[in-house]
N, C-alpha and C positions, 0 to 999 in steps of 0.2 A: 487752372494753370497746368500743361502738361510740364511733364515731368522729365520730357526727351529733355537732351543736352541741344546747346545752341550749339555747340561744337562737338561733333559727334567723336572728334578721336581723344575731349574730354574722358569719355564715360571711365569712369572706375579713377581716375586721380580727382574725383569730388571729396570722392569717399577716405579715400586717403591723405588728403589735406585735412580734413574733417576728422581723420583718429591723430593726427600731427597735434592740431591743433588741441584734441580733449585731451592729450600726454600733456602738453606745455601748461593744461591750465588746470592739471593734478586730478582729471578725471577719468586716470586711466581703469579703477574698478569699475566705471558706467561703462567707459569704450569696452571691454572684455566682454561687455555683457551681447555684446554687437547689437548696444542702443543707445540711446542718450536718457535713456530716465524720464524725469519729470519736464515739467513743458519749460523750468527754469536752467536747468542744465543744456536742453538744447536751444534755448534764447540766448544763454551765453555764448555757446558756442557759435551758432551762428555770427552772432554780432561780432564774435573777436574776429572770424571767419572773414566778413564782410571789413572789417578794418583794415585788416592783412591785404583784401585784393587790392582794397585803395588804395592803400601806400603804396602796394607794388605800383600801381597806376601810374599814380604820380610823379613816383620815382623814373619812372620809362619816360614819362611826356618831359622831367626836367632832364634828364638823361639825351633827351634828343630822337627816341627811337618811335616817336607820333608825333 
């Protein structure tokens, strides 16, 4: 799977949702580390990641704006 963005004027606020997100969920000494650690720290993060877009998702399509 490449690793470009589907949306190119994404790049770099991945990453920065991605440190939002390890601060909210009190993994700011991994984020410092400019990594995620263990493959457990970054599955979390992920998944709270992917949670987050959904709702935003959702929120827009009941919101009216798709």
């Amino acid at each position: 799977m490449s690793k470009k963005p589907l949306v190119p004027s994404s790049e770099g606020k991945i990453d920065k949702f991605k440190v939002e997100v390890a601060k909210d969920m009190a993994l700011e000494n991994v984020m410092n580390r400019k990594q995620f650690g263990n493959d457990k720290n970054s599955g979390n993060v992920g998944g709270e990641m992917v949670k987050r877009m959904v709702k935003a998702a959702e929120e827009n399509m009941v919101g009216g704006k798709r």
